[in-house]
Legacy VTK file of the C-alpha trace (Angstrom):
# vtk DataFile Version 3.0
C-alpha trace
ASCII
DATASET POLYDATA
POINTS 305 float
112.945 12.338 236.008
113.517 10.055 233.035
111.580 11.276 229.643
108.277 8.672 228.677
109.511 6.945 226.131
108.194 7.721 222.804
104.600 6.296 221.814
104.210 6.117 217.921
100.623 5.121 218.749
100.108 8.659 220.267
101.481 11.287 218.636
101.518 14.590 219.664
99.211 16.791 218.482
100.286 18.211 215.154
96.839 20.796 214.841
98.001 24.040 213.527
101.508 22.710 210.795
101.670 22.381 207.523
103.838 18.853 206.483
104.582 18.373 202.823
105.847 14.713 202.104
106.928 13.648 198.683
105.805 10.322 197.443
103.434 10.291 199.858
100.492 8.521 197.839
101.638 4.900 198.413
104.203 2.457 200.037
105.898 4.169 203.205
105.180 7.340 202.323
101.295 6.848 202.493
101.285 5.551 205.836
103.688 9.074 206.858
100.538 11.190 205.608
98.060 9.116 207.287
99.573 9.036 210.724
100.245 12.473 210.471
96.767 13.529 209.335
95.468 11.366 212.153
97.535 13.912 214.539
96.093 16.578 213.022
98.358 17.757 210.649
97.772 19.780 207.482
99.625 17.040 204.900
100.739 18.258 201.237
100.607 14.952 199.164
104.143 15.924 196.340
104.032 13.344 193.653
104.105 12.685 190.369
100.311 10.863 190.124
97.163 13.320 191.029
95.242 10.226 190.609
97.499 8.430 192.931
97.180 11.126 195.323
93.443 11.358 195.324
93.025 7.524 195.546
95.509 8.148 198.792
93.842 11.393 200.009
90.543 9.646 199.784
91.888 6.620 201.963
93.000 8.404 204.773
89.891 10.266 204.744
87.972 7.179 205.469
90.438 6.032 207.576
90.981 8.884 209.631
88.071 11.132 209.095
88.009 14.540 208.523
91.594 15.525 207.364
93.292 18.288 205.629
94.890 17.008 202.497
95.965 18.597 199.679
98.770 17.719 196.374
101.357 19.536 194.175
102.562 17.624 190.864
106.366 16.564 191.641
108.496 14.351 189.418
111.857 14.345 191.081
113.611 12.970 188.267
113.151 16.065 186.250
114.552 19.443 187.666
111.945 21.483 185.414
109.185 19.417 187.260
111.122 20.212 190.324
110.948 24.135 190.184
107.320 24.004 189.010
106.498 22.057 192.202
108.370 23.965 194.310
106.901 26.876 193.276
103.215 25.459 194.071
104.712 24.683 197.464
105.754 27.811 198.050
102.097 29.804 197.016
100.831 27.754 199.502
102.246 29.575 201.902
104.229 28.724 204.874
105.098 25.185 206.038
106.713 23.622 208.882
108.407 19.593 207.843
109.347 18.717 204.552
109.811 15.472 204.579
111.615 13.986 201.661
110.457 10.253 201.255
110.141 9.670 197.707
112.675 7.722 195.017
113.239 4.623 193.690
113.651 1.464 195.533
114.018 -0.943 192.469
116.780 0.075 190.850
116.492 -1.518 187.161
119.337 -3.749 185.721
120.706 -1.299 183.259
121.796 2.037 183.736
119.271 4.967 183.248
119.132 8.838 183.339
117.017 11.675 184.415
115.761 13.862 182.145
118.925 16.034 182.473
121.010 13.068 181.710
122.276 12.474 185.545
122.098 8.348 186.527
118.577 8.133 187.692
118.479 7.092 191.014
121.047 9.671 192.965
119.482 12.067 190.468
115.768 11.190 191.448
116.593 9.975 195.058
118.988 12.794 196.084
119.624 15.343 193.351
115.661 16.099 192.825
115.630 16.599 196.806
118.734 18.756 197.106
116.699 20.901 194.711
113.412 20.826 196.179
114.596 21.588 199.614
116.566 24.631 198.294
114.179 26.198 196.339
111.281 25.688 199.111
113.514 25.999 202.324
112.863 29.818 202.792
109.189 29.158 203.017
109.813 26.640 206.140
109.052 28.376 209.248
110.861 28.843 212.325
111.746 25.712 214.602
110.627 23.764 211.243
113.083 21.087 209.867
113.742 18.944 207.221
113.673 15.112 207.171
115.317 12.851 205.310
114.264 9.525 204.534
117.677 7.299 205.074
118.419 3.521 204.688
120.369 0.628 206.274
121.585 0.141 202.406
124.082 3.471 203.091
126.008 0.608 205.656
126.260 -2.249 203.831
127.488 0.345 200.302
131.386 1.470 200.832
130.572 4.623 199.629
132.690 5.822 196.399
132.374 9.236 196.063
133.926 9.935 192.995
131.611 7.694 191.036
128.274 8.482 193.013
126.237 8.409 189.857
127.742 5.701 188.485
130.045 6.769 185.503
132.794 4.246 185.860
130.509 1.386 186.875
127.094 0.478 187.502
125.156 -2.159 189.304
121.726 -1.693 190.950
122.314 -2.135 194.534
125.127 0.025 194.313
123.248 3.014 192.839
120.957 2.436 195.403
123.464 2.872 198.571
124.768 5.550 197.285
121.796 7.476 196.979
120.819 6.599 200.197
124.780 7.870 201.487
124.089 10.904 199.060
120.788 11.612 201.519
122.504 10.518 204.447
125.200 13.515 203.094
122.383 16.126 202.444
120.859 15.599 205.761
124.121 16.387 207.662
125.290 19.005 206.076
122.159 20.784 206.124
122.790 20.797 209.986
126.336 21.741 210.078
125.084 24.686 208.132
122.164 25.010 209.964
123.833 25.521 213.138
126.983 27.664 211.832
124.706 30.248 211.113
122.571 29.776 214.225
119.155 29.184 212.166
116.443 27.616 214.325
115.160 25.101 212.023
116.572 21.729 212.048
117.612 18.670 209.461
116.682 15.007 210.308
117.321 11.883 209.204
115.455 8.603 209.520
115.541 5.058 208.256
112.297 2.899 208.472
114.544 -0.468 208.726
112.735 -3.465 206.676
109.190 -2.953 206.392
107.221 -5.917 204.743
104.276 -5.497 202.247
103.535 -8.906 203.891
102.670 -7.685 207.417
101.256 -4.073 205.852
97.943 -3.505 206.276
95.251 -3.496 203.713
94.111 -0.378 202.340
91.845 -0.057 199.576
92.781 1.829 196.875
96.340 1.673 198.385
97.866 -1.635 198.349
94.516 -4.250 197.089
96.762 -7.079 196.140
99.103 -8.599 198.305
102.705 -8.358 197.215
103.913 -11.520 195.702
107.635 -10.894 196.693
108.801 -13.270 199.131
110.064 -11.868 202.894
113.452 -12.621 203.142
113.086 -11.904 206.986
110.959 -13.528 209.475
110.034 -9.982 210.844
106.036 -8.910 211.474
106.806 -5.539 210.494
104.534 -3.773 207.929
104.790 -0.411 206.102
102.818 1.418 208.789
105.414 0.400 211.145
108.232 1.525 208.721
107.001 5.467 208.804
107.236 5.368 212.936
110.465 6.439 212.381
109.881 9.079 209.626
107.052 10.557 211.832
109.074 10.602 215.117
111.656 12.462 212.999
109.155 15.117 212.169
107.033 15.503 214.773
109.712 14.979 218.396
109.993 18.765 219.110
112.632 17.698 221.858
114.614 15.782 218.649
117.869 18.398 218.011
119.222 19.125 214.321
121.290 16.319 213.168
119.276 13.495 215.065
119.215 9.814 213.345
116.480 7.716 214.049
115.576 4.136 213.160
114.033 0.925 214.614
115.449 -0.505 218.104
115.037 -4.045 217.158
116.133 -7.024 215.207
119.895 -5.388 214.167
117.933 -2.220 213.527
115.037 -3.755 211.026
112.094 -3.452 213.011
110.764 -2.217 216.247
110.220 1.410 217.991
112.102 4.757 217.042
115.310 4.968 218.620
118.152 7.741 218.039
120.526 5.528 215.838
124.152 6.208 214.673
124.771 7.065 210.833
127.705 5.081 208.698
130.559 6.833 209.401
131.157 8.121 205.452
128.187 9.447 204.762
128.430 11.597 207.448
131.586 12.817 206.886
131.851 16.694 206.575
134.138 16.640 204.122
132.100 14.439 201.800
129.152 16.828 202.449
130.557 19.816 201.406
131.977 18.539 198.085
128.720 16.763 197.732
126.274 20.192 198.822
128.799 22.001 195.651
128.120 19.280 193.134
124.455 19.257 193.627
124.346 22.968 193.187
126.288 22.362 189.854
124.552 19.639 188.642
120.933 21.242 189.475
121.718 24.748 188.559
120.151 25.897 192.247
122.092 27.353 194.627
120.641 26.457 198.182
121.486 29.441 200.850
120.908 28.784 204.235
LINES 1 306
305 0 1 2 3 4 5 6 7 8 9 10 11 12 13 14 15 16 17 18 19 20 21 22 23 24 25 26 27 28 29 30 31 32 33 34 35 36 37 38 39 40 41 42 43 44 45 46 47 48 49 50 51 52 53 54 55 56 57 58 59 60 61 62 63 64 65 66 67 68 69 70 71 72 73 74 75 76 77 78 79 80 81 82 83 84 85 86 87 88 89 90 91 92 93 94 95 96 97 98 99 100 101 102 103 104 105 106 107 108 109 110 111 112 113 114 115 116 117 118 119 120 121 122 123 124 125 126 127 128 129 130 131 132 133 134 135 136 137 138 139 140 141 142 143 144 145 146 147 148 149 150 151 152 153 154 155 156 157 158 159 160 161 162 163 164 165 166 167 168 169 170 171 172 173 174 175 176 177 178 179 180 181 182 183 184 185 186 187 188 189 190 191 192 193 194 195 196 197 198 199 200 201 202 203 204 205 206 207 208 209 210 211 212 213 214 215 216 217 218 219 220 221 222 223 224 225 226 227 228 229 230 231 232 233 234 235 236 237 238 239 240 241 242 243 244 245 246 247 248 249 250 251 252 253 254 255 256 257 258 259 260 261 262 263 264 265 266 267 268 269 270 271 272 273 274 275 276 277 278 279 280 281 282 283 284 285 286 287 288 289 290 291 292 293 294 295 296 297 298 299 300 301 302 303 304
């Protein structure tokens, strides 16, 4: 008998986990916590506005209805914020998804740095995450998993590894793909590790293709004013449609370690989750291993599985 094929309109029922999301207070990220809220799910708002997180925690509530929200200060672009954060996450007690949605999208014309110097996007985008994840991965249960939030700019980005952040040369775009290759990295090494050492919880990866603030809906508090950047794409897909395949990622029990999911439709920009296949390089095991030991350099935090 063939499977049903996955609803993102009916989720199942999520009663009972705990689901932390970074960045979840606005964009993609907001819809994650509000779909999985709606299913029932315990959702841990990590960012680095409390007021952004209470104007979003007070939106789903009216949205949803009764809901268990709570949030933990997180600035990814600082390492010190980092371990504080982690270590509210982890007095919270036990969780089951971390999903790791937060960075920067709009790269700025000239280069930058986090606050320990690193070029700010792989070091807010990946390099915060590689640290979060270590430093709260023992508290994530059994069967739990890790998801991480990919992007179709990893494929059109030849991957340079020996420049990922940007030393030699920088342009925005390119930062950008290679933090998203630099997630796409994490997320597979984390399973080859994962399964070497025969741990039950998994690592994820998903991509929420081109999601337009055009076609998002309203939510007060959220998104008021429409966006006044132009669609490029003649694609009715909003935000809310974007997190299907986040959620899918972190809430398909049947979806084994090292699964890639984005949308089915329109070259992969839009549509229902479907298991997609990663760019080849990022990938690669031999880029994640040297990329796993740099990020432990770079961070200072060793991340045992």
């Amino acid at each position: 008998m063939t499977a049903a094929p996955w609803n993102p309109l009916s989720l199942p029922s999520q009663k009972g986990r705990t689901i932390v999301v970074t960045g979840g207070n606005a964009g993609i990220g907001y819809f994650i916590v509000e779909q999985l809220a709606q299913a029932g799910a315990r959702v841990i708002i990590a960012s680095r506005s409390e007021q952004k997180a209470r104007a979003a925690m007070d939106a789903v509530t009216q949205r949803v209805g009764a809901v268990d929200l709570d949030f933990v200060p997180l600035d990814l672009s600082s390492l010190d914020s980092v371990r504080e954060g982690a270590a509210r996450v982890n007095a919270l007690g036990g969780f089951d998804v971390l999903i790791n949605n937060a960075g920067i999208t709009g790269p700025g014309k000239e280069r930058q740095t986090t606050a320990e110097g690193h070029e700010l996007v792989v070091g807010t985008n990946f390099l915060g995450h590689f640290a979060l994840t270590a430093l709260v991965f023992p508290g994530i249960r059994p069967g739990g998993r890790v998801v991480g939030l990919g992007s179709l700019s990893a494929g059109s980005t030849e991957l340079e590894a020996d420049d990922l952040y940007s030393e030699r040369e920088y342009k925005p775009s390119r930062a950008y793909g290679f933090s998203k290759h630099a997630v796409h990295g994490l997320a597979f090494e984390l399973d080859r590790r994962l399964r070497a050492a025969g741990d039950s919880r998994a690592s994820l990866l998903a991509h929420p293709g081109w999601a337009s603030d055009k076609f998002t809906p309203r939510v007060p508090g959220i998104n008021d004013r429409p966006s006044r950047i132009p669609n490029p794409l003649p694609m009715p897909q909003g935000k809310d449609r974007g997190a299907w395949p986040i959620v899918r990622a972190a809430t398909d029990l049947a979806a084994a370690s090292g699964t890639f999911f984005g949308p089915d439709g329109m070259g992969a920009l839009a549509g229902n989750p479907v298991v997609v296949t990663p760019p080849e390089s990022s990938a690669d095991s031999a880029f994640g291993a040297v990329l796993w030991d740099d990020a432990e350099r770079r961070s200072g935090v060793t991340f045992r599985v």
